[in-house]
Residue, then its C-alpha position, 0 to 999 in steps of 0.5 A: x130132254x134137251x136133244x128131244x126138242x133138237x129132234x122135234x125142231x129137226x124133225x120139223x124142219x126148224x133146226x135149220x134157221x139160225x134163232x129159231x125158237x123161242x123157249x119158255x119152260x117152267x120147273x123142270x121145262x126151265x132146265x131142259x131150256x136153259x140146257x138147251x140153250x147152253x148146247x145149242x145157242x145158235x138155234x136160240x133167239x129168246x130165252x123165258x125159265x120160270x121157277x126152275x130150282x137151282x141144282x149143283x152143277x159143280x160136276x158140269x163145269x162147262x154148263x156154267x161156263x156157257x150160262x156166264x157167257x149167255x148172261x154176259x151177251x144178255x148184258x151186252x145188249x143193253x141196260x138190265x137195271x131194270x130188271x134188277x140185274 
C-alpha cells in the first residue's frame, strides 16, 4: 500500500517536492503511513497514526531501525514532555 500512495503522488505530480505530504491514517492507514514514511522520508513533512495495533516486526529489522531514527529526529526538534514523551 505504501508504494500505492507513492504512485498516486507520482501520478499527480507531488513526489517531486521534497515534504510534500501530510499523513493521517487510522488502523491499518496508520501502518501503511507509518511504512510509507520509513521508505520514503524525504517526501514526509508530517506524520499523525491513530489506533494502528502493534505487530512483530522482528523479521523487518530495518523497519525498526528507521522508526528509531524518525523518533530520534522528532525529539531533536524540540521539547515533547508534553506529550508524555
Amino acid at each position: 500500500m505504501a508504494y500505492d500512495l507513492l504512485a498516486y503522488l507520482k501520478e499527480h505530480g507531488l513526489a517531486d517536492q521534497e515534504k510534500c505530504v501530510s499523513l493521517v491514517g487510522h488502523s491499518m492507514g496508520g501502518k501503511t503511513a507509518m511504512t510509507f514514511a520509513s521508505l520514503f522520508p524525504e517526501l514526509v513533512h508530517q506524520l499523525v497514526s491513530l489506533d494502528a495495533p502493534p505487530v512483530c516486526r522482528l523479521s523487518y529489522p530495518q523497519l525498526n531501525t528507521v522508526t528509531e531514527q524518525l523518533i530520534d529526529s522528532a525529539y531533536a526538534m524540540g521539547d515533547l514532555s508534553h506529550m508524555g514523551l
